[in-house]
C-alpha positions as CSV (number, residue, x, y, z in Angstrom):
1,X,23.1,-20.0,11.3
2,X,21.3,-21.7,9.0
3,X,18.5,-19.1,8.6
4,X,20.8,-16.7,6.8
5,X,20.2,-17.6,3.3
6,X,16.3,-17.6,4.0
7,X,16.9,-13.8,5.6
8,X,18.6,-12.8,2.3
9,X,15.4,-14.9,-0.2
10,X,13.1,-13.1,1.9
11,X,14.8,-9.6,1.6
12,X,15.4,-10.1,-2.7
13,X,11.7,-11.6,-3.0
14,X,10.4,-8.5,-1.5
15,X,12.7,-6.4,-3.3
16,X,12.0,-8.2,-6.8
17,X,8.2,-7.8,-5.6
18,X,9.0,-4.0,-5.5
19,X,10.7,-4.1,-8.5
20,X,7.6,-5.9,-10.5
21,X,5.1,-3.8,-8.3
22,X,6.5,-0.3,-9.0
23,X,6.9,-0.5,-13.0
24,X,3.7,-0.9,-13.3
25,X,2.6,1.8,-11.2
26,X,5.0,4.2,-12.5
27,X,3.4,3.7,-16.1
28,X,0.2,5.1,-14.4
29,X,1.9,8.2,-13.4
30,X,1.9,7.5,-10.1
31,X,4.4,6.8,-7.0
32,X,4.5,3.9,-4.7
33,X,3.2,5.7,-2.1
34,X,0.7,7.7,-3.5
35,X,-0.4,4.3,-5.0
36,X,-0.9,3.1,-1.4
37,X,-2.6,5.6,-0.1
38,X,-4.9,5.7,-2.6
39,X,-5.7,1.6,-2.0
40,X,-5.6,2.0,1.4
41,X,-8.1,5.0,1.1
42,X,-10.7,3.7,-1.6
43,X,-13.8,2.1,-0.2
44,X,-12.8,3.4,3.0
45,X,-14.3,5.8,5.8
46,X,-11.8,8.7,6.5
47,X,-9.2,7.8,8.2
48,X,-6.6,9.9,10.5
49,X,-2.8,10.6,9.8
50,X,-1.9,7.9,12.2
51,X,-4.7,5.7,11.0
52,X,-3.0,5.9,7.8
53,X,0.2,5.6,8.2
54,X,-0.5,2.0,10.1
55,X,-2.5,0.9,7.8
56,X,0.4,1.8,4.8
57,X,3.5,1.9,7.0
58,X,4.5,5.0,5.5
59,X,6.6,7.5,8.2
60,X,5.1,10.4,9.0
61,X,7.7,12.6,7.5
62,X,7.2,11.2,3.9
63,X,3.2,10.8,4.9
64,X,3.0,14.9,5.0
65,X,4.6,15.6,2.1
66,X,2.8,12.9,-0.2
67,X,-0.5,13.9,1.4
68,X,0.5,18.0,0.5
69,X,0.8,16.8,-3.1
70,X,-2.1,14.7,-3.6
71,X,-4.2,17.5,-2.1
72,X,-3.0,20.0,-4.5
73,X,-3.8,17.4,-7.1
74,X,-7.3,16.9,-5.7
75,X,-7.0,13.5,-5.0
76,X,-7.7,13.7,-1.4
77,X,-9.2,16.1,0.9
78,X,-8.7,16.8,5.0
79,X,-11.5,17.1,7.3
80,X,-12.0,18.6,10.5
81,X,-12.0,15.6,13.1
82,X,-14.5,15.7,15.3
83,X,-13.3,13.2,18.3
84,X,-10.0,15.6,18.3
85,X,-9.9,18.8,16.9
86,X,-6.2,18.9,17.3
87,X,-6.0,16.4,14.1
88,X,-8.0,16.0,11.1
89,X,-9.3,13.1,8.6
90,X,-8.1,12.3,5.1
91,X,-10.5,11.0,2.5
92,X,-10.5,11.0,-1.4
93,X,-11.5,13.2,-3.1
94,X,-14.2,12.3,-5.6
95,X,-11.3,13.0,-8.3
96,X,-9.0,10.4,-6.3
97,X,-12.5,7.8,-6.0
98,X,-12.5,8.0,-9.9
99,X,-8.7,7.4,-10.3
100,X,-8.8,4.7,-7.5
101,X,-11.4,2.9,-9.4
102,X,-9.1,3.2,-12.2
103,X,-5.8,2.2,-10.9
104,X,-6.5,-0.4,-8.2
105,X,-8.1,-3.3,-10.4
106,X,-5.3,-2.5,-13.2
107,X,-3.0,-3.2,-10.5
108,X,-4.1,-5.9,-9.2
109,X,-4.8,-7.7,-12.9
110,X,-1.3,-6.9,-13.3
111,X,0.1,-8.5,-10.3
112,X,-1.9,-11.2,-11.0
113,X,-0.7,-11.9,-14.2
114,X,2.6,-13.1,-12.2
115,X,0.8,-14.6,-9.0
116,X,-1.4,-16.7,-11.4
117,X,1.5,-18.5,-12.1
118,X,1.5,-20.4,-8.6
119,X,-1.5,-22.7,-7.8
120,X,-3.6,-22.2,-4.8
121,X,-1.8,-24.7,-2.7
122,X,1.5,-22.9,-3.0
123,X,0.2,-19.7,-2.5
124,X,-1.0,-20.8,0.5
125,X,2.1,-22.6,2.2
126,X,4.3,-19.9,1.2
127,X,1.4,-17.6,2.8
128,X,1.5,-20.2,6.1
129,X,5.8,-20.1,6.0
130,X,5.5,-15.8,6.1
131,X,2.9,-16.0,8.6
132,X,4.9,-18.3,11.1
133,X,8.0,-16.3,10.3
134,X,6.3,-13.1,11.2
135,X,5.0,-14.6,14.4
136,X,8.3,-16.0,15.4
137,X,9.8,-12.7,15.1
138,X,6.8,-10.4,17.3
């Protein structure tokens, strides 16, 4: 059983990453997830519920009522869609382009600011080590 201890690094790195990632977000009065739906959304074609929910791995439970709030916010908007009536698209809103534009490069100087303390090369063998772990476990 030695792969224990790596299943408890893997679980505190994401949960200090979490930690590091949602600070920062917070102090730009937004949530984690309305954060990622706003990345996932910006310089993007309008995307489906489902669509959405892959791409962001939110549930669809907590995808409804996130989506409810940043529409009354008018950050994002629904559209008809036209392959299947029966569902619709979600886009931003030009409100939600401007505050994407804003928040995402802010974000990502941020996280950088702690990623640019690794070089290249172990950036990409921890990348490699995730990767082969991921594919190990599919």
């Amino acid at each position: 059983m030695t792969f224990l201890p790596l299943i408890k690094d893997l679980a505190t790195t994401y949960q200090a990453f979490e930690r590091y990632s949602a600070r920062h977000i917070k102090s730009m009065g937004l949530t984690e997830t309305q954060f990622d739906i706003l990345a996932t959304l910006g310089n993007q074609p309008p995307m489906t519920c489902k669509e959405l929910g892959e791409k962001t791995l939110i549930l669809k439970g907590t995808m409804t009522g996130v989506l409810e709030r940043m529409e009354t916010k008018g950050l994002i908007e629904r559209l008809v869609n036209e392959e299947d009536a029966r569902s619709y698209r979600v886009q931003l809103t030009k409100a939600g382009d401007r505050l994407f534009k804003r928040v995402f490069p802010e974000h990502i100087e941020y996280l950088s600011k702690a990623f640019n303390q690794l070089s290249k090369e172990e950036l990409e063998k921890v990348r490699k080590s995730l990767t082969l772990i991921k594919s190990v476990l599919n």
